[in-house]
C-alpha positions as CSV (number, residue, x, y, z in Angstrom):
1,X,0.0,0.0,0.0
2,X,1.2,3.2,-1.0
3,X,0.5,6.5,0.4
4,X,1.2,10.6,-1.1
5,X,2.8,12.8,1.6
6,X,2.6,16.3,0.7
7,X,3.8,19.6,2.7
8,X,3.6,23.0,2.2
9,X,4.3,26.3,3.7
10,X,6.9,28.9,5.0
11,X,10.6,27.3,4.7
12,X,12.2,26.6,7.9
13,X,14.8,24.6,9.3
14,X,14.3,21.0,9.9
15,X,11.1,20.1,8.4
16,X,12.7,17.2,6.2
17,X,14.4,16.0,9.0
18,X,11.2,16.0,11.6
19,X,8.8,14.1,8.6
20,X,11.6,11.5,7.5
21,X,12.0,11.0,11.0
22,X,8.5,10.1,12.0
23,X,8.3,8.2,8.9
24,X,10.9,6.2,9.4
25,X,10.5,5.5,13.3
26,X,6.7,4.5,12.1
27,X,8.6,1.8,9.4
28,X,7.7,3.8,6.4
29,X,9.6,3.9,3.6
30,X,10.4,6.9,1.4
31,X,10.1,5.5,-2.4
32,X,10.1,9.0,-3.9
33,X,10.8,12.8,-3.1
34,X,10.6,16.1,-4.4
35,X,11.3,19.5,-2.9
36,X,11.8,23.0,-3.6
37,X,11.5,26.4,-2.5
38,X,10.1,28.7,-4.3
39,X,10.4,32.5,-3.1
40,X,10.5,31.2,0.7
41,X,7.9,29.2,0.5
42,X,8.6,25.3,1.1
43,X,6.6,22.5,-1.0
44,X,7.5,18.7,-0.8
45,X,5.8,15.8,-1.9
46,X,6.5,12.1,-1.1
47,X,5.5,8.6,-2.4
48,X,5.7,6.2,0.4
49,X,5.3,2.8,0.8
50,X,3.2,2.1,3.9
51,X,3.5,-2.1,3.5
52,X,5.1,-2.7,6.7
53,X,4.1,0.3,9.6
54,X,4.8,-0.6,13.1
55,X,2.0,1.9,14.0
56,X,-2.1,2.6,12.8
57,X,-2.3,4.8,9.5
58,X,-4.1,6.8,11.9
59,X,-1.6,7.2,14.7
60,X,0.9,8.4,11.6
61,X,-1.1,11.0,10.8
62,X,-1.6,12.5,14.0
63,X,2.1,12.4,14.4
64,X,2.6,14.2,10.9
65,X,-0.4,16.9,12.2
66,X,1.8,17.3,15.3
67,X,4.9,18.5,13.0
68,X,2.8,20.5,10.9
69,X,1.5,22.5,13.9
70,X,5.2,23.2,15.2
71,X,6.5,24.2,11.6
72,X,3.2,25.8,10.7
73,X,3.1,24.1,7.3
74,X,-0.3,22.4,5.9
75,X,0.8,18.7,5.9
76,X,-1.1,16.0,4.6
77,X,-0.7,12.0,4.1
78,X,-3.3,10.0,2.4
79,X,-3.9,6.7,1.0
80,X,-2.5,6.8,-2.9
81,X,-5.8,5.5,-4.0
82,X,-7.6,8.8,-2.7
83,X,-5.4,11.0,-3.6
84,X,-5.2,9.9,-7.1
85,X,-9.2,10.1,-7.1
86,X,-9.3,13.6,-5.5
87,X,-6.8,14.9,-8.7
88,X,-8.2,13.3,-11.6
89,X,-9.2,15.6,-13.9
């Protein structure tokens, strides 16, 4: 099962290090990444394998919700299934 991890917001220091963290201490796998800043603004999406968590999809997410409140960036992780439902054109 594979999930879509997107952030977005104000750059600041340590927001790749505070997801990959949780992901990886949650036994998700990065399978992809892209980030840039454009004009101070941070965006990143991710493409993550979610086979083999040690933790509920749910729990994840509330983890990720906690780093988005301390870096003050939207930050989202759904199921790749629903997100590729919610952008087809």
């Amino acid at each position: 099962m594979k999930g879509i991890i997107t952030v977005v917001g104000k750059d600041k220091i340590g927001i790749i290090s505070q997801v990959c963290s949780c992901l990886s201490e949650s036994g998700v796998n990065i399978l992809d990444i892209s980030q840039t800043i454009l004009q101070g603004y941070f965006n990143m999406m991710m493409i993550v394998d979610l086979s083999n968590i040690t933790i509920s999809f749910n729990d994840i997410v509330e983890e990720l919700n906690k780093i988005a409140l301390q870096k003050e960036v939207s930050l989202k992780l759904q199921h790749e299934d629903i997100f590729n439902t919610m952008h087809r054109i």
